[in-house]
C-alpha positions in Angstrom: 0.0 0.0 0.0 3.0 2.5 1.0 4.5 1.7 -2.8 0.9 2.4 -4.3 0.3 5.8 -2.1 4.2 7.1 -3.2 3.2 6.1 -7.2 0.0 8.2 -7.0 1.1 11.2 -4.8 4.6 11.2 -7.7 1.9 10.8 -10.6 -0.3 13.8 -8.9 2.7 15.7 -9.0 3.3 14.9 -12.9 0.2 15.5 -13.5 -0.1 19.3 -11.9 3.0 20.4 -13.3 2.0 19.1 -16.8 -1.6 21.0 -16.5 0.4 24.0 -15.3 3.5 23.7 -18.4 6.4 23.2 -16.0 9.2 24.5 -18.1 12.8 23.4 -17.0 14.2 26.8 -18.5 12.0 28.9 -16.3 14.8 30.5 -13.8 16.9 30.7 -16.9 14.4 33.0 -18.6 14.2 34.7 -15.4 18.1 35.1 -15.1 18.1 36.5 -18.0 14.9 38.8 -18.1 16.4 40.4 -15.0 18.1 43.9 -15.5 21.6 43.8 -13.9 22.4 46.8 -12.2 25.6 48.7 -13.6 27.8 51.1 -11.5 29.5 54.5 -11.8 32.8 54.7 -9.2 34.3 57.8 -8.2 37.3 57.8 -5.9 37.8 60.8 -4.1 41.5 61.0 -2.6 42.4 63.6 0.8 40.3 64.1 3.8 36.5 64.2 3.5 34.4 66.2 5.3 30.7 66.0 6.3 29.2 68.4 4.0 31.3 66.9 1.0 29.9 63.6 2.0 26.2 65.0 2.3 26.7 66.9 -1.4 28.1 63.2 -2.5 24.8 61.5 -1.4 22.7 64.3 -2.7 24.1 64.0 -5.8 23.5 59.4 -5.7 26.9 58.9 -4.7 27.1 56.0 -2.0 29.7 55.2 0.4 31.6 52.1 -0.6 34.4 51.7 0.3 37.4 53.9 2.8 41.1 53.0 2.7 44.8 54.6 3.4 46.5 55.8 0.6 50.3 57.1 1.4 49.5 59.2 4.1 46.3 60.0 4.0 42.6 58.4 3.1 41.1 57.6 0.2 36.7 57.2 -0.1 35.5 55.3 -2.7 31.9 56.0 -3.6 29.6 54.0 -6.3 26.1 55.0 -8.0 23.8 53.4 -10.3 23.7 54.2 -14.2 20.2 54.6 -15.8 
């Protein structure tokens, strides 16, 4: 009876994803239907201050990254292209 249950509950299954037209390539299609988003860098070398930082961000400039370069700092900053 166990065998008999596991054959009709696998044949159900067949059976919905047929009605429905399962497709095998579906999260292919979706991989490839999906915009990928594509970045603008700007490294900005020196000291930065607040209000640089604040016109950055008004302007879509994010934070990514901040790291020493010779002596001082350098921020690197990424936003989206349209």
């Amino acid at each position: 009876m166990r065998n008999g249950s596991t054959a009709a509950i696998a044949f159900m299954a067949l059976a919905v994803l047929i009605v429905m037209g399962y497709n095998h390539d579906t999260s292919a299609q979706q991989l490839s239907a999906a915009k990928l988003q594509h970045w603008k860098y700007k490294a900005v070398d020196g000291l930065v201050d607040v209000d640089q930082f604040n016109d950055l961000g008004g302007e879509g400039w994010e934070l990514v990254t901040v790291h020493p370069l010779g002596g001082s700092l350098q921020a690197v900053f990424k936003k989206p292209i349209n």
